[in-house]
C-alpha positions as CSV (number, residue, x, y, z in Angstrom):
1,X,0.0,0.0,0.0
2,X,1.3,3.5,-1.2
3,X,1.5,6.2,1.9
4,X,-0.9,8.4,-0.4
5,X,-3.5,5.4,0.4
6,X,-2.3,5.3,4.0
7,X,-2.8,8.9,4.1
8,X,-6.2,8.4,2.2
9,X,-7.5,5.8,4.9
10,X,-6.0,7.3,8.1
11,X,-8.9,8.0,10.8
12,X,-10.4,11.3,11.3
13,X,-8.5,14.0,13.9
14,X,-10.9,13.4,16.6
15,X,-11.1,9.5,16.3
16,X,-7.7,9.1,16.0
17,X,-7.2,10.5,19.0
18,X,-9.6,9.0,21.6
19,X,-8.7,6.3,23.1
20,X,-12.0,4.9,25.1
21,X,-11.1,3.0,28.8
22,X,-12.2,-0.9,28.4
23,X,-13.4,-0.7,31.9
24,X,-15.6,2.3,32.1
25,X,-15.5,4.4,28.4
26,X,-13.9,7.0,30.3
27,X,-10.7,8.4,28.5
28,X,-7.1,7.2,29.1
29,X,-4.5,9.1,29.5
30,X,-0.6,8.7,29.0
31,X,1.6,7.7,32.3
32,X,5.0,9.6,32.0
33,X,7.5,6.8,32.7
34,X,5.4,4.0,31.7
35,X,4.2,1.6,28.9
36,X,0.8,1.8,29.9
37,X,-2.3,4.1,29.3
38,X,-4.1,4.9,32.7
39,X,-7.7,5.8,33.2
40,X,-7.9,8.7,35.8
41,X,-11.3,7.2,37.3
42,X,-11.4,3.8,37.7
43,X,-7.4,3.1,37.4
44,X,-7.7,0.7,34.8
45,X,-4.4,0.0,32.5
46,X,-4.2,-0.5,29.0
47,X,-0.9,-1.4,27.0
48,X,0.4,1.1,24.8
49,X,0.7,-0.9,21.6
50,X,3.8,1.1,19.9
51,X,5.4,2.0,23.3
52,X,8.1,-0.4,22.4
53,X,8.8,0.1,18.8
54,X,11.5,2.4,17.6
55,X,12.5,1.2,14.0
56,X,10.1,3.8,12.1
57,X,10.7,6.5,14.8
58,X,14.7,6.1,13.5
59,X,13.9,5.7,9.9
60,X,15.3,8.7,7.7
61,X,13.2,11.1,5.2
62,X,15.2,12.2,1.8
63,X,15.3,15.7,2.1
64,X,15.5,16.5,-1.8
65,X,12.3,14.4,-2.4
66,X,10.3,16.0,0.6
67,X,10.8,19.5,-1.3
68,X,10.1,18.4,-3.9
69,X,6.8,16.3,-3.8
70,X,6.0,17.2,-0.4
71,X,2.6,15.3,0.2
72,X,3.8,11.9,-1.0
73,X,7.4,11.9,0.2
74,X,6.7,12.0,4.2
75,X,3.9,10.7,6.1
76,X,0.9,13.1,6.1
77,X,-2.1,14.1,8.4
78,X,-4.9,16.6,9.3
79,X,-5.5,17.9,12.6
80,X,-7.6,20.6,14.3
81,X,-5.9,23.6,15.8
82,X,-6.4,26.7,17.7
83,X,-3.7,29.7,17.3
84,X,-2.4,31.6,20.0
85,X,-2.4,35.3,18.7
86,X,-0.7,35.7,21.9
87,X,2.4,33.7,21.6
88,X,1.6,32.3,18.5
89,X,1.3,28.7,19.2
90,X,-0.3,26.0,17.1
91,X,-1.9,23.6,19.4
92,X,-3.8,20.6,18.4
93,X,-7.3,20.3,19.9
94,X,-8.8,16.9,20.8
95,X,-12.8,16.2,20.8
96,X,-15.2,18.9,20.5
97,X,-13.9,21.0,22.8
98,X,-13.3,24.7,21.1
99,X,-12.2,26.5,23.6
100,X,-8.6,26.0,25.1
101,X,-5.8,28.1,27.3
102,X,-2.8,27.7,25.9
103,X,-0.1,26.0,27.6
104,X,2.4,28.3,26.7
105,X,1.6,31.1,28.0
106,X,-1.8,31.2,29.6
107,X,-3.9,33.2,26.7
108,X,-7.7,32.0,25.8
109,X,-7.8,30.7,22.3
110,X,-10.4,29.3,20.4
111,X,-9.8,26.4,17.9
112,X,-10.3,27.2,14.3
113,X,-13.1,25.7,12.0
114,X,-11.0,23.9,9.5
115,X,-8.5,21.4,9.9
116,X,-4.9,21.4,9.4
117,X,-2.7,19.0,6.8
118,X,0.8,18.9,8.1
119,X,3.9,15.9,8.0
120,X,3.1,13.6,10.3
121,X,5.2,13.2,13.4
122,X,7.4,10.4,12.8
123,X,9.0,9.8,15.9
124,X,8.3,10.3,19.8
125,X,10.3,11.1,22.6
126,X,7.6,9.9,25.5
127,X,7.4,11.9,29.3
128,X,9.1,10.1,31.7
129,X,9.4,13.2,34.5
130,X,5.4,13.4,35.9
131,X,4.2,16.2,36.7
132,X,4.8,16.4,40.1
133,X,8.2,15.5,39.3
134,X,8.5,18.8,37.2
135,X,7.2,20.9,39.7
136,X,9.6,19.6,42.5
137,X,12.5,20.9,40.0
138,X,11.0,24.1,38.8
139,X,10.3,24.6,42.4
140,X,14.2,23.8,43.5
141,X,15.2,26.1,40.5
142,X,13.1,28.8,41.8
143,X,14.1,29.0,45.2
144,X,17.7,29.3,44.1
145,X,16.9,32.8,42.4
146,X,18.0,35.5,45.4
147,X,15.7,38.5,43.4
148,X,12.4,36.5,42.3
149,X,9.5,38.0,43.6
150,X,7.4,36.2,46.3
151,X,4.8,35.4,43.6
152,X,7.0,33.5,41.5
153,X,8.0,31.2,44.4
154,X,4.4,31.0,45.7
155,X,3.3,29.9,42.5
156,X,5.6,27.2,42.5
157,X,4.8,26.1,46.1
158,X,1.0,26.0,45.0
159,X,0.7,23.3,43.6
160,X,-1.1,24.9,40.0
161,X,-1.1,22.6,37.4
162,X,1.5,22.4,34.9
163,X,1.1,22.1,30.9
164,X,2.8,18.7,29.2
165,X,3.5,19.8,25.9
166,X,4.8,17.2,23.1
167,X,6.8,20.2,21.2
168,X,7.6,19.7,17.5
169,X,11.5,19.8,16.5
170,X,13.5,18.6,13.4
171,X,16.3,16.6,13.1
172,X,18.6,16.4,10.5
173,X,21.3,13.9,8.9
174,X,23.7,15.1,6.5
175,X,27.3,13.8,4.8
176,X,29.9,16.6,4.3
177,X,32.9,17.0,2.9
178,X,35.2,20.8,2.7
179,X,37.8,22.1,0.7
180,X,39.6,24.9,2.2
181,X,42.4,27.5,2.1
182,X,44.0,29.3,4.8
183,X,46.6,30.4,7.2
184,X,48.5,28.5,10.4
185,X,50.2,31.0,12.4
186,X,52.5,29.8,14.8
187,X,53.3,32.5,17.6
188,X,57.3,32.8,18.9
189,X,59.3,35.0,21.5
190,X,61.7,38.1,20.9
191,X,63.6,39.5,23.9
192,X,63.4,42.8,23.9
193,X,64.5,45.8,26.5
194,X,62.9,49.3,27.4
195,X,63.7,51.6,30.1
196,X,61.5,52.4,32.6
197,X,62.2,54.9,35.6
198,X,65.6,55.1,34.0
199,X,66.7,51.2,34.6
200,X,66.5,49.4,31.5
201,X,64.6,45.8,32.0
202,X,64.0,43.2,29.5
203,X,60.4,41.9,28.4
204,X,59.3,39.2,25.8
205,X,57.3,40.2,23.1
206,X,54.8,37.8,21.2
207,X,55.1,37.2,17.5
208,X,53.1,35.4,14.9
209,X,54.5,33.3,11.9
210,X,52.1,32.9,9.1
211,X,52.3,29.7,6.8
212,X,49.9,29.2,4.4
213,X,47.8,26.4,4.4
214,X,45.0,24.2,2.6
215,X,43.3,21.1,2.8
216,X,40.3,18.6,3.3
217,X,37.6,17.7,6.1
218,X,34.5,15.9,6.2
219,X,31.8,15.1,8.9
220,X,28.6,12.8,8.8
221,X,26.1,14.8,11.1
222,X,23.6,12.6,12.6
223,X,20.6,14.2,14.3
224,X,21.1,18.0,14.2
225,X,17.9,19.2,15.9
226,X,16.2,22.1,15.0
227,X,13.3,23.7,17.2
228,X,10.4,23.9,14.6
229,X,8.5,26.4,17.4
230,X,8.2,29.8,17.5
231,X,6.1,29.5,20.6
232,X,8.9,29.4,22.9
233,X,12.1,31.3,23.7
234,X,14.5,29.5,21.5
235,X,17.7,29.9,24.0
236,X,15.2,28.2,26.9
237,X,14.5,25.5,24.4
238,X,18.1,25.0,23.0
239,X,19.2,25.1,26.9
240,X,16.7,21.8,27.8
241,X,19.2,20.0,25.5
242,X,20.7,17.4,25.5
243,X,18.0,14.8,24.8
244,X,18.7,11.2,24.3
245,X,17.0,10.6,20.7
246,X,18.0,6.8,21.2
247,X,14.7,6.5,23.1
248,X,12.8,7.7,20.5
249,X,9.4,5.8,19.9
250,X,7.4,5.0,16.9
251,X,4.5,8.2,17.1
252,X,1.2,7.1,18.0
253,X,-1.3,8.8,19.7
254,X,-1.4,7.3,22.5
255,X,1.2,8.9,23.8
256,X,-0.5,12.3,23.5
257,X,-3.7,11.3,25.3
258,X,-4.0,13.7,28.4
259,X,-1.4,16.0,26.9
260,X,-1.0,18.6,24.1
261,X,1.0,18.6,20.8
262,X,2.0,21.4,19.4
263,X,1.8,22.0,15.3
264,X,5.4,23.0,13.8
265,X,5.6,26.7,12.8
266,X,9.1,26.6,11.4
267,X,8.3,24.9,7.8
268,X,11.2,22.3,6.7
269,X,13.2,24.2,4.6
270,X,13.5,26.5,6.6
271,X,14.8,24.3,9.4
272,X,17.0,23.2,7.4
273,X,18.5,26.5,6.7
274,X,19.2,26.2,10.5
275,X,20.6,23.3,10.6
276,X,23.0,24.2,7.5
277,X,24.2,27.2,10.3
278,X,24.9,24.5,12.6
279,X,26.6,22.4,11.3
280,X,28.4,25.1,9.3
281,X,29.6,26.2,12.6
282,X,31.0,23.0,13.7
283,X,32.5,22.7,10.5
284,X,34.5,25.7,11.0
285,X,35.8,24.2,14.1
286,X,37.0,21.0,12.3
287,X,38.7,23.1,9.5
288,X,40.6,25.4,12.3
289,X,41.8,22.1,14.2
290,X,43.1,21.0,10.7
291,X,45.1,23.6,10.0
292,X,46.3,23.6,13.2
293,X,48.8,26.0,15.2
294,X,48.2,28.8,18.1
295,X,46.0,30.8,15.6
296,X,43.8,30.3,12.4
297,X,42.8,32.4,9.4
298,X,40.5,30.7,6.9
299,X,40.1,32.3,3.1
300,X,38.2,29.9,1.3
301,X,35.6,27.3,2.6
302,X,33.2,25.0,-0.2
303,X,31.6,22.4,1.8
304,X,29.7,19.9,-1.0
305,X,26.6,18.3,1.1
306,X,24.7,15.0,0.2
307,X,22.6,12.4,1.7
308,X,20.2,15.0,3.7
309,X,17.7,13.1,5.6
310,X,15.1,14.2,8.1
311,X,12.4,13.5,10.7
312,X,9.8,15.3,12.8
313,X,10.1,14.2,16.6
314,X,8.0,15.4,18.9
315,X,9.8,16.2,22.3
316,X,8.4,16.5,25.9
317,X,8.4,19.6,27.7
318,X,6.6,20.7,30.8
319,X,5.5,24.7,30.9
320,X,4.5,27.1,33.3
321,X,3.3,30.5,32.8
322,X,3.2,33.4,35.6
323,X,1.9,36.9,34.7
324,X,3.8,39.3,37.0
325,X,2.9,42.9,36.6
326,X,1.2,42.3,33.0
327,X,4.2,40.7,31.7
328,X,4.0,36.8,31.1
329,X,7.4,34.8,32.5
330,X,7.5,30.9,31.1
331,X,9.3,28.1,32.7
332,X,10.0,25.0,31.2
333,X,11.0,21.7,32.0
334,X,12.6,18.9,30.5
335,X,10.3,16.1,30.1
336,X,12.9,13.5,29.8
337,X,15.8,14.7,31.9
338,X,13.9,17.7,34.4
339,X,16.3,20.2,33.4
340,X,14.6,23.7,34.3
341,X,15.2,26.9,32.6
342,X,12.8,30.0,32.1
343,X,12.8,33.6,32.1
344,X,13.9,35.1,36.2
345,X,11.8,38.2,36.9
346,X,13.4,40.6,39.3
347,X,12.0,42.0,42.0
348,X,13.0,45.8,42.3
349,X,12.8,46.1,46.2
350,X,14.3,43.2,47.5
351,X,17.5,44.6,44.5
352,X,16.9,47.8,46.7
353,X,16.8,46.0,50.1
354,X,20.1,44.5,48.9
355,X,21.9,47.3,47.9
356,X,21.0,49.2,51.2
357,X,22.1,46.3,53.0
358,X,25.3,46.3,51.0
359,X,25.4,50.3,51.9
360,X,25.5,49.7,55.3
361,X,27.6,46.6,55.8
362,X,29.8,48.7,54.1
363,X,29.5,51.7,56.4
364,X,30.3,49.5,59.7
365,X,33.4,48.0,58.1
366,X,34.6,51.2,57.1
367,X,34.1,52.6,60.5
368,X,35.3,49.5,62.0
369,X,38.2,49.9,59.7
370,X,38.8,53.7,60.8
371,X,38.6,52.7,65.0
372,X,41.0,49.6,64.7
373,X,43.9,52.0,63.3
């Protein structure tokens, strides 16, 4: 069967994501951690029945082919979403339900009318951090911050509800190989003499000797992941790394049930273009090693690029949104690892407590100073 057909007979957004208890019809959920769906009312458990398989989740996407027949070269599907005009989040709504806050940042939204066609998530990195488990460490991180305000903390310690957000990323594979031209200096020691105060002393003085120099590197990237949201600070996101894509899971819904998934926003070619900056980066890097010495000058750089491959993962992340002073701050937290970052507002009179403090600690040891002489 052709994935056009696949695509053709795939179940509607709202069936393909309901997933009925056996026990009592109510709706299971996903246990971060576990192989298992859970029903929230009567605790029944239900096998996940892809939790365990991995080979599609690692299987590679040509690049070239995806741009250029888009629809039949990856994996498609339709789903409903409401957009955050706040943050600008897509976020995939389940049922009938039309109205949603968004995870991100706290905003009503309201899910559009139509549906979405999108690639298909090919591969998912499942929670293993719960919930409470995420709010121990964004508590711990937040009572490490001297300025926060009160609010901030007391948030944490009130036990509000964090969101679970599968967020959408790229990943990239690539085979390199550079030409390039440059320069090796080498740096080396001349004694020299001055006078100063009218006795001459001698001093060494740094050099550099250039050589030219030219050569040949090449690098197979594996996995270069791209954020494909705009919804959250990148350098948050880019801090959660690193995630361990070995544990990637075939997708299935399943794993979404009593969480949210957000659409991608950054379109594949464009996350490529990223990914090209990345690994042009590291590049650079291997081409100064090469040429070696104390310092490095490069001219000339072709890097020739073949085999591109991709995937879309989706990755777990736990947010939570405070509004302090009618500015939103977002914390997230790794849903794999529970590595916290987020954006530290600063409380302006416990900085001006501190700096009176400082004033007058500094007074007393400056008058202690003055009576001990």
């Amino acid at each position: 069967m052709s994935e056009v057909d696949t695509m053709d007979e795939a179940p509607a957004p709202d069936e393909a994501h309901r997933f009925p208890c056996e026990s009592c019809g109510a709706q299971l959920v996903y246990q971060p951690g576990e192989t298992e769906m859970v029903c929230p009312f009567c605790g029944h458990r239900q096998d996940v029945e892809t939790a365990a398989a991995r080979a599609g989740a690692n299987v590679e996407n040509d690049f070239e082919a995806a741009l250029g027949a888009l629809s039949r070269a990856a994996p498609m599907e339709e789903s409903r979403v409401a957009h955050c005009t706040s943050c600008g989040a897509d976020i995939e709504i389940e049922g009938a339900s039309h109205a949603e806050r968004c995870p991100f940042c706290d905003t009503p939204i309201v899910a559009d009318t139509g549906t979405h066609r999108h690639i298909k998530p090919q591969g998912i990195l499942p929670f293993t951090v719960t919930e409470d488990g995420a709010r121990e460490a964004l508590r711990s991180w937040l009572g490490s911050l001297w300025f926060a305000p009160n609010g901030v903390k007391e948030y944490a310690r009130s036990g509000r509800r964090m969101n679970g957000v599968y967020v959408p990323y790229w990943t990239f594979d690539a085979d390199t190989a550079s030409q390039y031209r440059g320069r090796r200096g080498d740096h080396y020691y001349v004694t020299r003499t001055r006078t100063v105060n009218g006795k001459r002393q001698t001093y060494q003085e740094r050099r550099t000797r250039w050589r030219a120099a030219a050569g040949r590197v090449s690098r197979f990237f594996d996995d270069v992941l791209v954020l494909a949201s705009t919804s959250l600070p990148k350098a948050h996101a880019d801090a959660l790394e690193p995630w361990d894509l070995t544990e990637l899971r075939d997708y299935s819904p399943q794993f979404v049930a009593g969480f949210r998934a957000e659409g991608y926003q950054v379109e594949l070619a464009d996350g490529y273009g990223e990914a090209r900056q990345i690994m042009d980066r590291i590049i650079r890097a291997d081409v100064r090693r090469d040429i070696g010495g104390d310092v490095q000058q490069i001219t000339a750089l072709d890097t020739r690029v073949s085999d591109v491959t991709f995937k879309h993962v989706l990755l777990p992340i736990w947010i939570a949104a405070y509004k302090f002073k009618g500015r939103t701050f977002r914390f997230v937290v790794n849903g794999q690892t529970g590595e916290v970052q987020g954006e530290r507002p600063y409380s302006a009179w416990k900085i001006t407590l501190a700096a009176i403090a400082a004033l007058i600690l500094g007074g007393i040891a400056l008058y202690l100073y003055g009576q001990a002489r």
